[in-house]
C-alpha positions in Angstrom: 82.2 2.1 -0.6 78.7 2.3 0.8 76.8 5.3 -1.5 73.3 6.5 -1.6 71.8 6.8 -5.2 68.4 8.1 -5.8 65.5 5.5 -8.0 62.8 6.7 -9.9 60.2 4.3 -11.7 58.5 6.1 -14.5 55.0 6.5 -15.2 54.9 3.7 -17.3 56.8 1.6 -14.2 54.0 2.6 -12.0 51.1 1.5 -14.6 52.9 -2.2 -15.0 52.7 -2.1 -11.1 56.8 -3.1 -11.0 57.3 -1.0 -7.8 57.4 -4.5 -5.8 59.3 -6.4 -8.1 62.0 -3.1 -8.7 62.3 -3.3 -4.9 62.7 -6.9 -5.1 65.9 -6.9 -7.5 67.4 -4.2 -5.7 67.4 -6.0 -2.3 68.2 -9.3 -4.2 71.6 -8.2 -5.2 72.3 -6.9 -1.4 71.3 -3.0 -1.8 68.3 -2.1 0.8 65.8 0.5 -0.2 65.4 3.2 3.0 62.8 5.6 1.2 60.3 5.8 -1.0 57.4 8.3 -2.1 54.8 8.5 -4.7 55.0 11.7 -6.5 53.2 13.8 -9.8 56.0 15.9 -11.4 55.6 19.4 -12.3 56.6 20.8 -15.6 59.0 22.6 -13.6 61.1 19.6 -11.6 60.8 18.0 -14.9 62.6 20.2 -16.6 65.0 20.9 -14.1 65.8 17.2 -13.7 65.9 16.7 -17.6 67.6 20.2 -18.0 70.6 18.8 -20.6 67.6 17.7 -22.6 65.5 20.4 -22.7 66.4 21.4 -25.8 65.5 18.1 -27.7 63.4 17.9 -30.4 61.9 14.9 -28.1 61.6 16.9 -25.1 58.1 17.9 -24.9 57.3 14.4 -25.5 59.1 13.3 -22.7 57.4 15.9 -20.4 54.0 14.9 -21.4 55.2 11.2 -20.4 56.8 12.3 -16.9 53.5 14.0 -16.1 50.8 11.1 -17.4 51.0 9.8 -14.3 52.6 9.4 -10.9 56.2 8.4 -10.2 57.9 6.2 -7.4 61.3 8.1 -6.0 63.3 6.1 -4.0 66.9 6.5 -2.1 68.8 3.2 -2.4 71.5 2.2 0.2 74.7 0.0 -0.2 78.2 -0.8 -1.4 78.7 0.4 -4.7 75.0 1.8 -5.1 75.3 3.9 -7.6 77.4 1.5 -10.6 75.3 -1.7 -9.5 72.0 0.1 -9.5 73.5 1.4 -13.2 73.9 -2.3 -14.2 70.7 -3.7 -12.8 68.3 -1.0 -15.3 70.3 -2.1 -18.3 71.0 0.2 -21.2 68.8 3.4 -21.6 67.2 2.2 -25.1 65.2 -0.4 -23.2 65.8 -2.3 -27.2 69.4 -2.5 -26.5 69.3 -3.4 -22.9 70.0 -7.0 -21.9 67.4 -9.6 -20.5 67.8 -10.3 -17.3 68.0 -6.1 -16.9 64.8 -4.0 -15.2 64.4 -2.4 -18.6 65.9 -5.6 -20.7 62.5 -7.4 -19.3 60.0 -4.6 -19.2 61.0 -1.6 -21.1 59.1 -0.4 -24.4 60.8 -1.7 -27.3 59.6 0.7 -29.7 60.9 3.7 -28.0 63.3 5.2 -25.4 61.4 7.7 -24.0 59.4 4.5 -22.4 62.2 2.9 -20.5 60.5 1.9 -16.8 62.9 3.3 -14.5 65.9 6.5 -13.7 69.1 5.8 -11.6 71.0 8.7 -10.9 74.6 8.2 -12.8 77.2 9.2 -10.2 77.5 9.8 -6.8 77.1 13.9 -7.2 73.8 13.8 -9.2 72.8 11.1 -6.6 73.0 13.7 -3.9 71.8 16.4 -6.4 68.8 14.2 -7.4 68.1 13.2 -3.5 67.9 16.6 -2.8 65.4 17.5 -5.5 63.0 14.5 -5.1 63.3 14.7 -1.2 63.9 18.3 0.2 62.1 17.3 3.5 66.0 15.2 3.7 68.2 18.1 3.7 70.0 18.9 6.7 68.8 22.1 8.1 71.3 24.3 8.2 72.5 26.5 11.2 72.6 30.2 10.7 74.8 32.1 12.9 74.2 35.6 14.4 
C-alpha cells in the first residue's frame, strides 16, 4: 500500500550533515522523498509532538536537545512507508540498533536522547505528524453558508 510517513533528522542529524546520506537510504530502498524543510522547534511543538513524554524525568533534557539546533522534516512517499522507514532507523536506543541501521551507524552510543533521526510509527501519527510539521499541506477546507 502506498503511505506517506513524516521524517525528522534531529539536531544532532543536522550537525553530522546526514541530511544527504538520510535521503540517500531512503531512495535506495525505493521510497522517494517529496518534501522537505528546515525548521527550529518551539518549546511548544516540542512538547506537543513529545506529549506522552512530557512527564519524564528526561524530558527537559530532550527539549533542550530538540531546540540546540535546527531540524530537517521531511514527508516520505512509497509502498509500505511507514514500517520500512521504521526498519531503516533501527531501534530507538541508537546502542541496540543494528549496523547497517541510520541510527545503528550514526546514533550516540552513550545515550538515547541522541538518536539522529524520528519516523512517525503508524500511518495515523504520520498524518497527525504531517499536519503539525507542515500546516501550509492541509487541505483547506470549504465552509458552507
Amino acid at each position: 500500500m502506498i503511505e506517506r510517513t513524516y521524517v525528522m533528522l534531529k539536531p544532532d542529524g543536522v550537525r553530522k550533515q546526514l541530511l544527504d546520506e538520510i535521503i540517500h537510504r531512503i531512495e535506495n530502498i525505493g521510497l522517494s522523498v517529496s518534501n522537505v524543510k528546515e525548521m527550529y522547534l518551539d518549546e511548544e511543538i516540542i512538547r506537543e509532538h513529545y506529549a506522552h513524554l512530557v512527564d519524564k524525568p528526561f524530558y527537559p533534557t530532550l527539549e533542550l536537545f530538540m531546540m540546540s539546533g535546527p531540524v530537517m522534516a521531511m514527508i516520505v512517499e512509497g509502498e509500505n512507508a511507514v514500517s520500512r522507514v521504521r526498519s531503516l532507523m533501527g531501534a530507538t536506543d541508537s546502542k541496540d540498533a543494528l549496523p547497517g541501521t541510520i541510527r545503528g551507524d550514526y546514533g550516540d552510543k552513550t545515550c538515547c536522547t541522541y538518536n539522529i533521526i524520528h519516523g512517525s510509527d503508524s500511518l495515523e501519527n504520520a498524518e497527525i505528524e504531517i499536519n503539525r510539521f507542515y500546516p501550509e499541506l492541509k487541505k483547506n477546507k470549504v465552509l458552507k453558508k
